[in-house]
C-alpha positions as CSV (number, residue, x, y, z in Angstrom):
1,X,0.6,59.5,75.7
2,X,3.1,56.9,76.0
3,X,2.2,53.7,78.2
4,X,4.5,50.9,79.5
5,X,3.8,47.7,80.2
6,X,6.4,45.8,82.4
7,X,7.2,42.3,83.2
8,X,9.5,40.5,85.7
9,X,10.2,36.9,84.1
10,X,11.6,33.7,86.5
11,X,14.2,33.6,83.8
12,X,15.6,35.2,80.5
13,X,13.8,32.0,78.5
14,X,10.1,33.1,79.5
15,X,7.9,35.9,77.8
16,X,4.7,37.3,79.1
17,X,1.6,36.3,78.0
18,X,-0.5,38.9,79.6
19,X,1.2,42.4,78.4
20,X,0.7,41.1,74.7
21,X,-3.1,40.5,75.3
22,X,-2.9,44.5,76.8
23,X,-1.0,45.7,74.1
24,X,-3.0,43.7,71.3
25,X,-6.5,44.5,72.9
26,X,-6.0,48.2,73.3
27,X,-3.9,49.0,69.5
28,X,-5.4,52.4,69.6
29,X,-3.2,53.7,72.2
30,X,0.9,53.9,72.0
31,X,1.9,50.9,74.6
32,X,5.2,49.3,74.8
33,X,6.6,46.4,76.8
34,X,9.4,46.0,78.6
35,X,10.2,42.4,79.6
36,X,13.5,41.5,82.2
37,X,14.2,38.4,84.0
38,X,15.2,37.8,88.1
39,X,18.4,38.0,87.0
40,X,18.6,41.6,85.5
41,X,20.3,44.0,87.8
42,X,17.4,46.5,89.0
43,X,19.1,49.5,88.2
44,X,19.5,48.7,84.4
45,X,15.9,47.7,84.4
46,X,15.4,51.1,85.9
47,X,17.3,53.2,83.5
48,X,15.5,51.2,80.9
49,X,12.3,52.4,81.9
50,X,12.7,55.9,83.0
51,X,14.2,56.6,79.7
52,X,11.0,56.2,77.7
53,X,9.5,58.7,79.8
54,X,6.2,57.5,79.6
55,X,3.1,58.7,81.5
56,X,1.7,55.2,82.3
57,X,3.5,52.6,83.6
58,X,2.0,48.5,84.1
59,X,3.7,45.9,85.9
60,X,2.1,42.2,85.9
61,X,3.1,40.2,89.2
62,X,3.2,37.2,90.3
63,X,4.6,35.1,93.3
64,X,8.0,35.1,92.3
65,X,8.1,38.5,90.9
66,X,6.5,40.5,93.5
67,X,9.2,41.6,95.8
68,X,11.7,42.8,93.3
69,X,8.4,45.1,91.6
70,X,7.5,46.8,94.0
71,X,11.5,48.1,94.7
72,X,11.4,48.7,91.3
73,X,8.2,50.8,91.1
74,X,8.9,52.8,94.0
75,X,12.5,53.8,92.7
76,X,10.6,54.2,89.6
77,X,7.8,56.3,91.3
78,X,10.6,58.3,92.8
79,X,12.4,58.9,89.3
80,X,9.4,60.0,87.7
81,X,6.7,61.1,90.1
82,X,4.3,62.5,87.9
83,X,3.5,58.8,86.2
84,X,1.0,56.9,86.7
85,X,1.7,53.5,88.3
86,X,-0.4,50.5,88.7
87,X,-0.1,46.6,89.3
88,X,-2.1,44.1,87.5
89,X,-1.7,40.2,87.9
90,X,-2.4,37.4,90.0
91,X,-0.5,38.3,92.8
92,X,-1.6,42.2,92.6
93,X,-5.4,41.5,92.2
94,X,-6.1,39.1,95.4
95,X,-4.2,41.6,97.0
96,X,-5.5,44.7,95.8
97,X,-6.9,46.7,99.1
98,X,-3.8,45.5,101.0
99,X,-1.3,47.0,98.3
100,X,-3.1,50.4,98.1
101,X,-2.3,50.7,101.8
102,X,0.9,49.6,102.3
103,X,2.6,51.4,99.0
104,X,1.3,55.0,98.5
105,X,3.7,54.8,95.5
106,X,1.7,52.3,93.7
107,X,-1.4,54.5,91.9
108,X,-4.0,51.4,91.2
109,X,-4.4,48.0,90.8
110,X,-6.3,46.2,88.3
111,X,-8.0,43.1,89.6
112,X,-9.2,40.2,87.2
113,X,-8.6,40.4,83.7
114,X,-6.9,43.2,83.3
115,X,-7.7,44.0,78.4
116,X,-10.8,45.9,79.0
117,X,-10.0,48.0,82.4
118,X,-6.8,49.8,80.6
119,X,-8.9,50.7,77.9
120,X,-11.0,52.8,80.1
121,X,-8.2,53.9,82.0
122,X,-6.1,55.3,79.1
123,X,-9.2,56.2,77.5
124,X,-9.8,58.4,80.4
125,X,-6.3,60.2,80.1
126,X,-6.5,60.7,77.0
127,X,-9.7,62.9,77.8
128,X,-7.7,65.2,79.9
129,X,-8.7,63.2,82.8
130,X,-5.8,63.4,85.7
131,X,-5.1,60.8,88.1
132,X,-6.2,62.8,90.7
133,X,-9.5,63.2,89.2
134,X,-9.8,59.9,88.1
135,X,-13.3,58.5,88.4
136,X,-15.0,54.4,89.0
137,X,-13.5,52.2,86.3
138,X,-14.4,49.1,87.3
139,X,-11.9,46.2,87.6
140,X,-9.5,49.1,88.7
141,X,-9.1,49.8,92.6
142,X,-7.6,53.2,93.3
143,X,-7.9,55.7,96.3
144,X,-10.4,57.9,94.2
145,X,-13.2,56.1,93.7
146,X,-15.0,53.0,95.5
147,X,-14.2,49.9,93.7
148,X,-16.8,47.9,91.0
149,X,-15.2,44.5,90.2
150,X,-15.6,43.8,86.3
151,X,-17.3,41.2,84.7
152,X,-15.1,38.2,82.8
153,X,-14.5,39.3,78.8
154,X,-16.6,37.4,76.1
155,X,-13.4,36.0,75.1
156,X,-14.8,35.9,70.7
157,X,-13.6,39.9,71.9
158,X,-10.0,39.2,72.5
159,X,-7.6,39.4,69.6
160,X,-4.4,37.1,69.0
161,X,-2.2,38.5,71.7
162,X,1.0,37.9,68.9
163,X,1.6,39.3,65.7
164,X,4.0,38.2,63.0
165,X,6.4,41.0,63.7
166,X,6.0,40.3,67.3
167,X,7.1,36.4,66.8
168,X,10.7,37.5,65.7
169,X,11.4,39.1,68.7
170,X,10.6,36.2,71.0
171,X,13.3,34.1,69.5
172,X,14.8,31.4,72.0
173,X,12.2,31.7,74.2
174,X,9.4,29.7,75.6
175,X,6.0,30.9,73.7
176,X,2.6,30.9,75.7
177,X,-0.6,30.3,74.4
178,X,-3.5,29.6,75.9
179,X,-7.2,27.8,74.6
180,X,-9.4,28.9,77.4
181,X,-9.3,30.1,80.6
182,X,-10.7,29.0,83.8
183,X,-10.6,25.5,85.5
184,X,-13.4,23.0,85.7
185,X,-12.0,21.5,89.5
186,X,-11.9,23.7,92.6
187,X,-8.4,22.4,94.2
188,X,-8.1,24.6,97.5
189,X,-4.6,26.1,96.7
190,X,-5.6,27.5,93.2
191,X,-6.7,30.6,92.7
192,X,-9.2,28.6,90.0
193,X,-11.0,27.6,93.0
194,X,-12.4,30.8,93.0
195,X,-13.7,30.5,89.7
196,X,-16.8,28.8,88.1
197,X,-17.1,28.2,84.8
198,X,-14.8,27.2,81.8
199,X,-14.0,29.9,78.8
200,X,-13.4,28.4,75.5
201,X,-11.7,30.9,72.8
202,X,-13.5,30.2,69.5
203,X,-12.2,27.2,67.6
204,X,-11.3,29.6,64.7
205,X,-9.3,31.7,67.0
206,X,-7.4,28.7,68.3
207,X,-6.1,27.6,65.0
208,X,-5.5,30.5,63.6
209,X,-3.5,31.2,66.8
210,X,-1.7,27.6,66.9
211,X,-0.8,28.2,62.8
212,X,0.7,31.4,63.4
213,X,3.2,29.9,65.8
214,X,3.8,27.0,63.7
215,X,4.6,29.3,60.6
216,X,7.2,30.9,63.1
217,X,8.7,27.8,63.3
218,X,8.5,28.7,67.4
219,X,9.9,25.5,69.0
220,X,8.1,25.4,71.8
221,X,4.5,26.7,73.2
222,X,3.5,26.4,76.2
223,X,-0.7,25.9,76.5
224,X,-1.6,27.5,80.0
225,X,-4.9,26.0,79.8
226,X,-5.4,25.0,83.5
227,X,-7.0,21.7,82.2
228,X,-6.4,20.8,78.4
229,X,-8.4,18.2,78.7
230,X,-11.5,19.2,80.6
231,X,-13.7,18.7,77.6
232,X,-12.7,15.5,75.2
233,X,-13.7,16.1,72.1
234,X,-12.5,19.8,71.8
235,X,-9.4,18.9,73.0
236,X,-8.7,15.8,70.4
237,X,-9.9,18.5,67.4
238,X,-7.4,20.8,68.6
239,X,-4.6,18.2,68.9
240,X,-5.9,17.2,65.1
241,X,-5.3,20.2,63.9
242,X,-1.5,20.6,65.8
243,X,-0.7,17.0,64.0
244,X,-1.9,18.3,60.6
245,X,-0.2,21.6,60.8
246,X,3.1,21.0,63.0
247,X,6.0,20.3,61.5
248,X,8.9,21.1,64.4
249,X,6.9,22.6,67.2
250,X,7.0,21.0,70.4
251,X,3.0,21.6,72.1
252,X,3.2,21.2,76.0
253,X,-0.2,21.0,77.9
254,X,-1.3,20.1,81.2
255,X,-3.8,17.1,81.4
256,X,-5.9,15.8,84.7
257,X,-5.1,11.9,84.3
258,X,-8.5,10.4,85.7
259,X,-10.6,12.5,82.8
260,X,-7.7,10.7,80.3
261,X,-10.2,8.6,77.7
262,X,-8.6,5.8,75.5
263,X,-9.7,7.9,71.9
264,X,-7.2,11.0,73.5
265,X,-4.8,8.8,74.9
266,X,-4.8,7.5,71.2
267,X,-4.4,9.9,69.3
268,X,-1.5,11.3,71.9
269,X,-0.3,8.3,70.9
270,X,-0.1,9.1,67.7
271,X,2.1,11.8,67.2
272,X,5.6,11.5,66.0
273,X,8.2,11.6,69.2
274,X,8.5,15.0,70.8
275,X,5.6,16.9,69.2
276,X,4.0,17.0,72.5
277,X,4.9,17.0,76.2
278,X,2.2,16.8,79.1
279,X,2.5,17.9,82.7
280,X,0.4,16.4,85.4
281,X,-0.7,16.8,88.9
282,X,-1.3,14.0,91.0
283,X,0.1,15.7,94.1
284,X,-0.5,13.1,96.7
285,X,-1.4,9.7,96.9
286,X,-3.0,9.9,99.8
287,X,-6.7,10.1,99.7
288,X,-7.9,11.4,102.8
289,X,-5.3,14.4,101.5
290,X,-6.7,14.9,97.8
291,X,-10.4,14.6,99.2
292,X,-9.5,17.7,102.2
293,X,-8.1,20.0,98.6
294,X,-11.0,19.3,96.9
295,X,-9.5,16.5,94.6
296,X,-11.0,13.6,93.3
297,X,-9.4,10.5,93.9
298,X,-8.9,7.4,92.0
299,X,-5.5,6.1,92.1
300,X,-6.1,2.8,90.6
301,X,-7.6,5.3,87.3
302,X,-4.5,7.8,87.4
303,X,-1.8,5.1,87.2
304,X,-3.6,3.2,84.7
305,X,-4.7,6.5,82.4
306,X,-0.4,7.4,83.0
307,X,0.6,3.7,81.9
308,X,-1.5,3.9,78.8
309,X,0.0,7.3,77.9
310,X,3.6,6.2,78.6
311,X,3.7,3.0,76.0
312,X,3.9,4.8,73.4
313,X,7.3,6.4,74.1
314,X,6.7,9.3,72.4
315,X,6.5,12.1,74.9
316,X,7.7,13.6,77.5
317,X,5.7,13.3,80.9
318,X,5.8,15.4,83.8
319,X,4.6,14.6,86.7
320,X,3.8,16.8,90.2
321,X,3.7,16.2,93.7
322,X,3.0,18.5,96.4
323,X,4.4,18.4,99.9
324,X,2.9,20.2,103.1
325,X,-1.4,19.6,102.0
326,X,-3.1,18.6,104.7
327,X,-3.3,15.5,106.5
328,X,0.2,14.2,104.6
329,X,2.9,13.4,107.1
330,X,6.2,12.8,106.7
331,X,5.7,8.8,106.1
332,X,3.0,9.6,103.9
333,X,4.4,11.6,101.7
334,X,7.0,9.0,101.2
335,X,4.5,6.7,100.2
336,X,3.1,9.6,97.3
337,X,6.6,10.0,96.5
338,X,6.9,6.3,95.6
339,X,3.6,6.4,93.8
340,X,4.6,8.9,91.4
341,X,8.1,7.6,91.3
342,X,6.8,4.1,89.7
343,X,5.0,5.8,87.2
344,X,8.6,6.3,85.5
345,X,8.5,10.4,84.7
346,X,10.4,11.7,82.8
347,X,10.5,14.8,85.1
348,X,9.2,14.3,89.2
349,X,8.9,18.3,90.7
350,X,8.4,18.0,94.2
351,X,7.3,21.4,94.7
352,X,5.8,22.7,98.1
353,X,2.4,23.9,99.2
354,X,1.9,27.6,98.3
355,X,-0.6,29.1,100.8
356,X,-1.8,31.6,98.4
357,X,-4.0,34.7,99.6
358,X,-7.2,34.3,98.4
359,X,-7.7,30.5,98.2
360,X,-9.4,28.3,100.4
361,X,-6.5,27.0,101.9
362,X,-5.2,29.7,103.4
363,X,-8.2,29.3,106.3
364,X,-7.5,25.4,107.0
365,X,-6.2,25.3,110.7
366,X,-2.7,23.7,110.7
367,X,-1.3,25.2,108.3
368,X,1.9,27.7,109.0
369,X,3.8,29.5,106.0
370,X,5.2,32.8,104.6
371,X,3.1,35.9,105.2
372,X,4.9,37.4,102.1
373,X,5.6,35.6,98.5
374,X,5.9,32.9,97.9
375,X,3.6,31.6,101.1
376,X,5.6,28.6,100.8
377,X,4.7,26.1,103.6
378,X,6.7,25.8,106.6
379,X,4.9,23.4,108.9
380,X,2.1,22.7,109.0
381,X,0.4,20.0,112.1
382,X,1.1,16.5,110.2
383,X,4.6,17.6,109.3
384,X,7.1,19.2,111.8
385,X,9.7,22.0,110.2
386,X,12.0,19.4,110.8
387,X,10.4,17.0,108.3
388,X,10.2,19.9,105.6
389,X,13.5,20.5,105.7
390,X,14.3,16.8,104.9
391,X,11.4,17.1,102.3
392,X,13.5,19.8,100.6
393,X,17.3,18.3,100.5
394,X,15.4,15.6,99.0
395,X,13.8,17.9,96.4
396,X,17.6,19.4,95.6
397,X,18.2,15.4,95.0
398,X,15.6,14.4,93.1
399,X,16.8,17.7,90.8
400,X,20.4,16.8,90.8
401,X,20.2,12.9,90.4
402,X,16.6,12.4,88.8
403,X,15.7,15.4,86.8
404,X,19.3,15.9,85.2
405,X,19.1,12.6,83.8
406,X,22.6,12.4,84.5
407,X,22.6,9.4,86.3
408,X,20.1,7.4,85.1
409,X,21.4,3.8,85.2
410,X,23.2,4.4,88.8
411,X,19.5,5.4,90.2
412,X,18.0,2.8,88.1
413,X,20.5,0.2,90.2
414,X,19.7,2.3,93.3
415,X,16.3,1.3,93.4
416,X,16.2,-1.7,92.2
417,X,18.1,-3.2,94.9
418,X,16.3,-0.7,97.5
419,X,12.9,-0.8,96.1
420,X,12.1,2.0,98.4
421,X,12.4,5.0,95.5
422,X,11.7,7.4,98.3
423,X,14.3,6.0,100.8
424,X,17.0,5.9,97.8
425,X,16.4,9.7,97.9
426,X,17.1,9.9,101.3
427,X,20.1,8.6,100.8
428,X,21.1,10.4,98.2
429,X,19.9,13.4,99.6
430,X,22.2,12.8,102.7
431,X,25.6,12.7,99.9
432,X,24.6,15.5,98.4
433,X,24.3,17.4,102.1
434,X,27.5,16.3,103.0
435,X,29.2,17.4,99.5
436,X,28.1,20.4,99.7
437,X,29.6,20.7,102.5
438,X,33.2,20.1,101.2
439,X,32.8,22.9,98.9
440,X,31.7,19.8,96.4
441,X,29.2,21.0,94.3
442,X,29.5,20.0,90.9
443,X,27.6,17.4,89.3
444,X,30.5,15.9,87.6
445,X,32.0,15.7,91.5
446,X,29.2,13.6,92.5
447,X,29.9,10.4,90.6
448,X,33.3,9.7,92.3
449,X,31.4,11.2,95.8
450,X,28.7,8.3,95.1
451,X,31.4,5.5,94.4
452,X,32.9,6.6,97.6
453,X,29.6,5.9,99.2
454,X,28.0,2.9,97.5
455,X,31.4,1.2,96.6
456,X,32.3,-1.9,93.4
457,X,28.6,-2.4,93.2
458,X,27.8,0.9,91.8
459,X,30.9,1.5,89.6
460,X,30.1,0.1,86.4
461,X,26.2,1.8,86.1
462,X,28.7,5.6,87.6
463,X,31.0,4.8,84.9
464,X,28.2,4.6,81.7
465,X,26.2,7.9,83.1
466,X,29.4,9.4,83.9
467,X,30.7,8.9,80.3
468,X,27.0,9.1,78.4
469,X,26.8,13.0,80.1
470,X,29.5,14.4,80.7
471,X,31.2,15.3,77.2
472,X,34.3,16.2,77.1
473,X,35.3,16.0,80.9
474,X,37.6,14.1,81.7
475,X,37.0,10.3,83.1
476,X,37.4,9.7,86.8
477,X,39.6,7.2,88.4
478,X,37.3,5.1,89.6
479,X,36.2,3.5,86.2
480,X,39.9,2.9,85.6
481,X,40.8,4.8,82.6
482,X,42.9,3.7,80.3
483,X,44.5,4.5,76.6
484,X,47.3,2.1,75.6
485,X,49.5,3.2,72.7
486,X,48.3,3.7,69.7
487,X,44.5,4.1,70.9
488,X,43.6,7.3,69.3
489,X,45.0,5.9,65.9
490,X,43.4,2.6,66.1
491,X,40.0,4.7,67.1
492,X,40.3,6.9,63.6
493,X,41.2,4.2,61.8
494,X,37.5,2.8,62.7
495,X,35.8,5.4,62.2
496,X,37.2,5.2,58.6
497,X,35.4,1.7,58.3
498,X,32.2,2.0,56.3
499,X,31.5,-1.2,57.6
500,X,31.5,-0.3,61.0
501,X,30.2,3.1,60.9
502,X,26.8,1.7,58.8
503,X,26.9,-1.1,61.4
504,X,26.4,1.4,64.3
505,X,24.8,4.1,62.0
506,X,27.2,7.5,62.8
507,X,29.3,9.7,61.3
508,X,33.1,9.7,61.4
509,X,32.7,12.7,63.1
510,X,34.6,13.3,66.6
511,X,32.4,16.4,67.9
512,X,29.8,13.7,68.5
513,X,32.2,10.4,69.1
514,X,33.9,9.6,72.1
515,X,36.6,6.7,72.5
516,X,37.2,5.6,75.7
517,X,38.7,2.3,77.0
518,X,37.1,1.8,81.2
519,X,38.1,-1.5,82.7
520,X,39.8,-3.1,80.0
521,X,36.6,-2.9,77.6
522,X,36.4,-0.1,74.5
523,X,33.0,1.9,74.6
524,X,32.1,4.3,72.1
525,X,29.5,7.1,72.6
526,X,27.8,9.0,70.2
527,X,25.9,12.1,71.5
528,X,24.1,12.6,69.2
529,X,22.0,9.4,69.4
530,X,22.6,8.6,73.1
531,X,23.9,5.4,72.2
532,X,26.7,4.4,74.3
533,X,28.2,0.5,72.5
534,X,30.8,-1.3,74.0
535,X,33.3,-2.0,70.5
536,X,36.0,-4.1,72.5
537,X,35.4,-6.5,70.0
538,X,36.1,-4.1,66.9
539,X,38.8,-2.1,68.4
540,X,40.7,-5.8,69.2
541,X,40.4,-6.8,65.9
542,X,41.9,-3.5,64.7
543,X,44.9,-3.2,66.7
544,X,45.2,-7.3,65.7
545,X,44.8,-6.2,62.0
546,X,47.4,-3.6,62.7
């Protein structure tokens, strides 16, 4: 009896975590997965499953999978209508009862953790059991039997959910692992809220886990731990052990910043640049906000714990914010927004409240958004639709001009003469409105769009981002481009220099270099570094030698 699990990825770079802890957890029966991405047509992913013929088939949802699963598993129910079909996943479990009566194609749904239910299920089939016979399992809701929720896995049970063969396979992707499960804090719009305790996998498992990866020479992995850092000294022997054995991996976690002690800060510290990035919610900066989510609240602590972490230099930091939580208006969010903005990110997501079934938000009066997923916000009584909307042509800006880091020194300039971060945004927000609606929508439009806007002032900070990323495009006219006779030669002939190559540390090599003369003065950039120099002086001398 064949057995398919399926998942719907946000994009082709993403695997799934969950269908290998099936597969690996149940080795006894003959499961394969099938993973796509929101971009895959739906009849290829389809054909691709009808074709194994299988008698089982699994799909693991989630908020931004969930609409284009269940077309697929009714066209799949209709291909093959003697399979059995069930949902498992976040988004399936909380809405388990609901599903069952809205989509007679969908057989069952597996609520909570999903390893030790499909054993019993499969186990049942292969006892000659039939779907229609099929008795209690608990953790599984189906229309045969009442429903008997399960109880959490000892997780010293669960095996490594990757194998070396598997690791091959998952080449250029991001690679998820995960060092316990559960969440200490009870923030209203998780579904963690729900949950009471913390699971810790067993140390051994962990680094046994961690040094498989790292074998792989996997580049990145992704720790879905809700809270890395929820117990100190675990986390620092784990982050020991990823400093001895690392080499090239790149470990991304997700920290809560008031819990942030000096010893882990530290040793974050410590790392060499890149080995680990850290994503971290502060949501809102106002208080009367974090306290009605169940958050607890100590700005002064968070921006001091973030300052600490950012010295070093070595890691990327991403930080979160939230938009529609009760009791933030409009003006207050700005104020958040400016907050998190003078911490210096190197990422700021301004993502939006999901109203998720099953949290405790979703019965706070005041609140309007999606019946259907993904229960964005869409009002809510502090903050009009009006006021969202603005909230999220300012998001598309803080994307284009902020997280691109494509115009660093022209936002740097921005705000420095604003010193309103969020009111910069605005702005900027407003240009990008506007281009869009000339049909201007590329990023490399944008820099003559802004001159037009902002003028001499801004010219020479458009001009360095312009030419520091955006390789191989040509310059606009605004920075005054300009490559008298002879240039290019001049330009090799430098690049032949030991002198001056050892002075500036490249390579003579022009895939990386760029030669450009803006405003009368030389600049050279080498992308590999980042290093953008202004050689006026050297390229004189060399046309004077000449």
């Amino acid at each position: 009896m064949k057995t398919v699990l399926t998942a719907v990825n946000a994009r082709f770079v993403h695997s799934s975590l969950a269908l290998r802890y099936l597969k690996q957890y149940n080795p006894e029966f003959d499961i394969r997965l099938a993973e796509f991405s929101l971009n895959d047509n739906i009849w290829h992913m389809l054909d691709s499953l009808e074709k194994e013929k299988a008698e089982v088939y699994g799909f693991s949802c989630y908020i931004w999978n969930m609409e284009p699963i269940l077309k697929l598993a009714e066209m799949l129910k209709k291909a093959v209508p003697n399979t059995f079909v069930f949902l498992g996943g976040p988004e399936a479990g909380c809405r388990a009862e609901e599903i069952l009566k809205s989509y007679p194609f969908i057989d069952g749904v597996m609520v909570g953790e999903g390893e030790q239910t499909l054993k019993e299920l499969l186990g049942r089939f292969a006892d000659g059991i039939l779907p229609d016979a099929l008795p209690m399992i608990p953790g599984l809701m189906h229309r045969r039997a009442a429903f008997e929720p399960r109880r959490e896995l000892d997780l010293a049970s669960v095996p490594l959910p990757y194998t070396e063969e598997d690791l091959p396979l998952l080449q250029g992707k991001i690679v998820y692992f995960e060092t316990s499960r559960g969440c200490p804090f009870h923030c209203a719009y998780c579904l963690s809220a729900a949950e009471k305790t913390v699971r810790a996998f067993p140390m051994e498992y962990v680094k046994k886990g961690l040094s498989m990866l790292f074998l792989a020479g996997v580049p990145l992995v992704k720790l879905i731990d809700r809270t890395f850092n929820y117990d100190n000294s675990r986390a620092m022997e784990i982050l020991r052990f990823i400093l001895e054995e690392s080499r090239n991996t790149c470990v991304h976690m997700e920290l809560e910043p008031q819990i942030l002690t000096p010893e882990l800060t530290a040793l974050l510290g410590s790392a060499p640049k890149d080995r680990f990035q850290a994503e971290i919610g502060i949501q809102s900066a106002n208080e009367k906000t974090l306290q009605s989510v169940g958050r607890s609240c100590n700005l002064k602590k968070i921006a001091e714990n973030i300052w600490n972490l950012r010295q070093y230099g070595n890691m990327h930091i991403h930080l979160d914010l939230i938009a529609g939580l009760p009791y933030e208006d409009y003006a207050s969010f700005g104020r958040s927004f400016d907050f998190v903005y003078h911490l210096q990110p190197d990422m700021l997501q301004l993502g939006f409240l999901k109203v998720l079934p099953g949290t405790p938000v979703c019965h706070m009066d005041g609140i309007v958004a999606q019946g259907f997923p993904p229960y964005q916000v869409i009002s809510t009584k502090w903050m009009d639709p009006d006021s969202m909307r603005k909230l999220r042509e300012i998001e598309a800006a803080v994307e284009m001009f902020y997280n691109s880091g494509a115009f660093v020194k022209t936002v740097k300039q921005l705000v420095s003469e604003d010193d309103r971060p969020f009111s910069v945004f605005e702005t900027l927000a407003g240009v990008l409105v506007q281009a869009e609606k000339k049909g201007k929508r590329k990023r490399r439009e944008l820099y003559s769009i802004l001159y037009e806007v902002y003028g001499e002032s801004l010219r020479e900070a458009l001009s360095e981002d312009f030419i520091r990323y955006n390789q191989n495009v040509p310059l606009p006219a605004f920075v005054h481009p300009q490559r008298e006779k002879g240039f290019k030669d001049k330009t090799y002939q430098l690049m032949k220099n030991d002198v001056f190559c050892r002075t500036y540390g490249i390579v003579p090599d022009l895939a990386r270099l760029r030669f450009e003369r803006m405003d009368g003065k030389a600049y050279m950039m080498d992308y590999a570094s980042g290093k953008l120099w202004n050689i006026t002086m050297e390229l004189d001398a060399e046309i004077d030698r000449c």
